[in-house]
KEVEX-666602 format. One record per atom (N, C-alpha, C): x, y, z; residue in three letters. Coordinates in steps of 0.05 Angstrom, whole numbers, plus 5000, padded with zeros to 4 digits. Layout:
N
XYZALA;...
***
This chain:
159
413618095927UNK;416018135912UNK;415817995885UNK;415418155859UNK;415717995836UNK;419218045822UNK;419017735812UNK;421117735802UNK;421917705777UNK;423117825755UNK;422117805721UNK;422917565718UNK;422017415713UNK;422717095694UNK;425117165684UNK;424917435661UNK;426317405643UNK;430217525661UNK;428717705677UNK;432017645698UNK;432517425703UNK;431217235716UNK;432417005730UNK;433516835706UNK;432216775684UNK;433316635667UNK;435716795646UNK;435916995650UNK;438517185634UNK;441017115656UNK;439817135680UNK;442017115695UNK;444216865702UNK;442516655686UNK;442916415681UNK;444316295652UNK;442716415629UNK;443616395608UNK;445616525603UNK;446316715601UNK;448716945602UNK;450916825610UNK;451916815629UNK;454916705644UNK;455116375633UNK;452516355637UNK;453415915618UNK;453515925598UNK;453016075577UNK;452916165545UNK;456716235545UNK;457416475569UNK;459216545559UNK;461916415562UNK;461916295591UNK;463116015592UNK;463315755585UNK;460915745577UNK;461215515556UNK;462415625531UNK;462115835516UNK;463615965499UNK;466715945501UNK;467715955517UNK;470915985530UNK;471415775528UNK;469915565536UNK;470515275537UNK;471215085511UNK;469015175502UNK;469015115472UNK;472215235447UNK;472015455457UNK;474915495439UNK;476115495451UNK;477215325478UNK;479915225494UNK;480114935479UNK;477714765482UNK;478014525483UNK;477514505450UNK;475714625436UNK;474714525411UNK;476314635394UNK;477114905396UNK;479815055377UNK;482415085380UNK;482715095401UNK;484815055415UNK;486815375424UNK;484615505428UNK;484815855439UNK;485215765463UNK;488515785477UNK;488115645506UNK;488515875515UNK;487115995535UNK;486916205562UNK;489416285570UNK;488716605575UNK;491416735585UNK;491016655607UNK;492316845636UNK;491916865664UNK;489816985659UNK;488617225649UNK;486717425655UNK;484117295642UNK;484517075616UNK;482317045606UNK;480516875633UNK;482216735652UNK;481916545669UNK;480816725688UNK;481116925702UNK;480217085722UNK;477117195705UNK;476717165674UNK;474217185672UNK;472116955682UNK;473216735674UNK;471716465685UNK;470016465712UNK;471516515734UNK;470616565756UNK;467716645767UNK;468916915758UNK;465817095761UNK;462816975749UNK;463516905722UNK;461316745708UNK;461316525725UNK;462816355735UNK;462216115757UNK;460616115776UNK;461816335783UNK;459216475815UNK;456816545810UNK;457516675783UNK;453416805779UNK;452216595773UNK;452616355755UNK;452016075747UNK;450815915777UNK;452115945801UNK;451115875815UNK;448816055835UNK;450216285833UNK;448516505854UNK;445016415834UNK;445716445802UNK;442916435785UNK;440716185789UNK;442515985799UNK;440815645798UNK;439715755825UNK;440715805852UNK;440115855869UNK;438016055874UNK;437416275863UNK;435516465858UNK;433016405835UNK;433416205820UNK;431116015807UNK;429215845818UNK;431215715837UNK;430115485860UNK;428615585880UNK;429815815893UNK;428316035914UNK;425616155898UNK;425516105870UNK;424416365866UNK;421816565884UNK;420216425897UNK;417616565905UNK;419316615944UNK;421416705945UNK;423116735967UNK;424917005962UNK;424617095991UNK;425417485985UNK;428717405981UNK;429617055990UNK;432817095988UNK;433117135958UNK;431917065940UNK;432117035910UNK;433017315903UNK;431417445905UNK;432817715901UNK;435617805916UNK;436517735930UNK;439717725935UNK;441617635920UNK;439517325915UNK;441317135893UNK;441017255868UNK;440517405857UNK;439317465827UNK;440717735834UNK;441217895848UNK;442518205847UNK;445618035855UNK;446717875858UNK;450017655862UNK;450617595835UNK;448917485827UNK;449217355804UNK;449817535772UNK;448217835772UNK;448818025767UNK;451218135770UNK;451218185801UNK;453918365802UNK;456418165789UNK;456417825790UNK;458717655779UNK;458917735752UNK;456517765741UNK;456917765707UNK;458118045699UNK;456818255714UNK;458018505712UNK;461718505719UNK;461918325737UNK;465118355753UNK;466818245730UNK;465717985713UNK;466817845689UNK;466718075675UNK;465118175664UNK;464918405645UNK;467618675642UNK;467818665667UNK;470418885671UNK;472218805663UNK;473518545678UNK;475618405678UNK;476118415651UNK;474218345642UNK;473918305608UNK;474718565594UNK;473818745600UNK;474418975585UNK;476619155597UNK;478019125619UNK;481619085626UNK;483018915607UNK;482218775610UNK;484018515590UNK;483418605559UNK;481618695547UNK;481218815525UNK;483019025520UNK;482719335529UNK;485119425535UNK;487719405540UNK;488819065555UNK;491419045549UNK;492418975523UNK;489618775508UNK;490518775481UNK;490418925456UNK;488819125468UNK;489319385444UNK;490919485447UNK;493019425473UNK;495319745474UNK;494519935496UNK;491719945502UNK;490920105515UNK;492820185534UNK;493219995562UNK;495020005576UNK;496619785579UNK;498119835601UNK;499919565606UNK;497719315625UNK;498819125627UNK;497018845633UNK;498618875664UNK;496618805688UNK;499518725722UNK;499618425715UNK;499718245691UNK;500818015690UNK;503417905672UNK;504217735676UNK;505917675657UNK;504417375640UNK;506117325623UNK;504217055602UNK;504816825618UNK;502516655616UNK;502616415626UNK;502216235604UNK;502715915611UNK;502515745604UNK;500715575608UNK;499715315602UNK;498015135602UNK;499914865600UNK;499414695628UNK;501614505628UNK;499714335633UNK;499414155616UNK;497013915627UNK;498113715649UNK;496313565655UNK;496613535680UNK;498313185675UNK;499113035694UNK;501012805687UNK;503212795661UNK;504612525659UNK;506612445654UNK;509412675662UNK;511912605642UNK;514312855652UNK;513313115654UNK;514013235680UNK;512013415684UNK;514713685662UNK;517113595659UNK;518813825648UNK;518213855611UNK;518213565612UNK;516713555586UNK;514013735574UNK;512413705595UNK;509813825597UNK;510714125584UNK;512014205613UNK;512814575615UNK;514714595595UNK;516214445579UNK;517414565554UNK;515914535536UNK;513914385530UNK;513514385499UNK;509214475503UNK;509114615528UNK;506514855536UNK;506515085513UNK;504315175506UNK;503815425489UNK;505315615507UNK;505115855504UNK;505816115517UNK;503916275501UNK;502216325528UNK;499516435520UNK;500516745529UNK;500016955511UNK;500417255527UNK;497717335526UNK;497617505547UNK;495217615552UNK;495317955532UNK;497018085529UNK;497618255513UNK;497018245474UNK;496317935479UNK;495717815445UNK;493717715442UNK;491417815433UNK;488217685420UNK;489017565407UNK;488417245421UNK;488716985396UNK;486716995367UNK;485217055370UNK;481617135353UNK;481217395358UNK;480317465339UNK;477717685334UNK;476117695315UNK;473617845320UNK;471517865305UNK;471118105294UNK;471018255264UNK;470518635266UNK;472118715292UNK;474718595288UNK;475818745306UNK;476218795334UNK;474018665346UNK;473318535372UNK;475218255384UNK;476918285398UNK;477517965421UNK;474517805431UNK;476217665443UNK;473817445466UNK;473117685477UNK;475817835500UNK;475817955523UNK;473918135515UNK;473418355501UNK;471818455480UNK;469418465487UNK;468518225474UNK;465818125470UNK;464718085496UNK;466217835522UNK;466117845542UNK;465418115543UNK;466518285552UNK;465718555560UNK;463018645551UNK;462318735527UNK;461218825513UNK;457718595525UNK;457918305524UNK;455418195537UNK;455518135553UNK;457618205577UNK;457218165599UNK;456118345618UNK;457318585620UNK;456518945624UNK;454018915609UNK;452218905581UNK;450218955578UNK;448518845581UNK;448818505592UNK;447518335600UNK;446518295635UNK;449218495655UNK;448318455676UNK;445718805674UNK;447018925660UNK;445019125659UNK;442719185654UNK;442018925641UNK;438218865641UNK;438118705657UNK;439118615666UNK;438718445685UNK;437918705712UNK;438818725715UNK;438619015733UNK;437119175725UNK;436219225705UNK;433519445695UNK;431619305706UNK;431219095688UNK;428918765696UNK;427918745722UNK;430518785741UNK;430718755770UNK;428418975788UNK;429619265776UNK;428219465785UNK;425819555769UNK;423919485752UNK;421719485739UNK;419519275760UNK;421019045762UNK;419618875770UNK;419418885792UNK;421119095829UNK;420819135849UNK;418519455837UNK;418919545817UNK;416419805816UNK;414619595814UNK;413419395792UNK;411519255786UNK;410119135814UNK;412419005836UNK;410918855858UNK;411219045884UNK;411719315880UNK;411019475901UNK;408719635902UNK;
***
């Protein structure tokens, strides 16, 4: 069973590039997360781990389980992402309503009054026109998809 380097390490770089990305304009800009931008987090969480795990295995047939997981997470972020893109173009309607960001200690009423009101219906940023959710989409979908080309080249290559 060969396994492409360059999957195992996409599968890795990808979701921690793109979460650390999210992270960075929560904490460094202060772009704080809808509900939906948050249900993107996730998926990138899991492939981040399914990916370390399928690195570590590598010369092990489980690796390729872990590395086709870790895929399907980045791909699952990718959607989410491009739903949530569509709620903010208009496309359709969002099944959420806007949330808040209430940090955590002191008056907790204090907190929840003077919280942003983040909508998910409103791209805080864009780029040419593009959101996060957007972009998310756009390298997450094309990123699990070499990943998955990579995947099946490299089961032709070691078969």
């Amino acid at each position: 069973m060969a396994l492409s380097r360059a999957a195992l390490w996409l599968s890795l770089i990808i979701p921690s590039s793109l979460l650390g990305g999210a992270l960075i304009s929560e904490y460094g800009f202060g772009l704080y997360p809808c509900e939906m931008c948050m249900w993107q987090r996730w998926p990138h969480l899991a492939a981040i781990i399914f990916a370390m795990g399928a690195l570590l295995l590598r010369k092990q047939t489980a690796s390729l389980l872990l590395l086709l997981l870790a895929a399907v997470g980045i791909l699952t972020s990718g959607l989410i992402g491009g739903f949530h893109a569509g709620v903010e173009y208009g496309w359709w309607e969002g099944i959420t309503s806007c949330a808040t960001n209430v940090p955590a200690g002191g008056d907790m009423l204090d907190s929840i009054m003077n919280a942003p009101l983040v909508r998910c219906d409103v791209a805080p940023w864009s780029l040419f026109g593009i959101s996060l959710a957007g972009y998310n989409f756009l390298l997450s979908v094309g990123g699990a998809m070499l990943i998955l080309v990579l995947m099946a080249m490299g089961r032709k290559d070691g078969a």
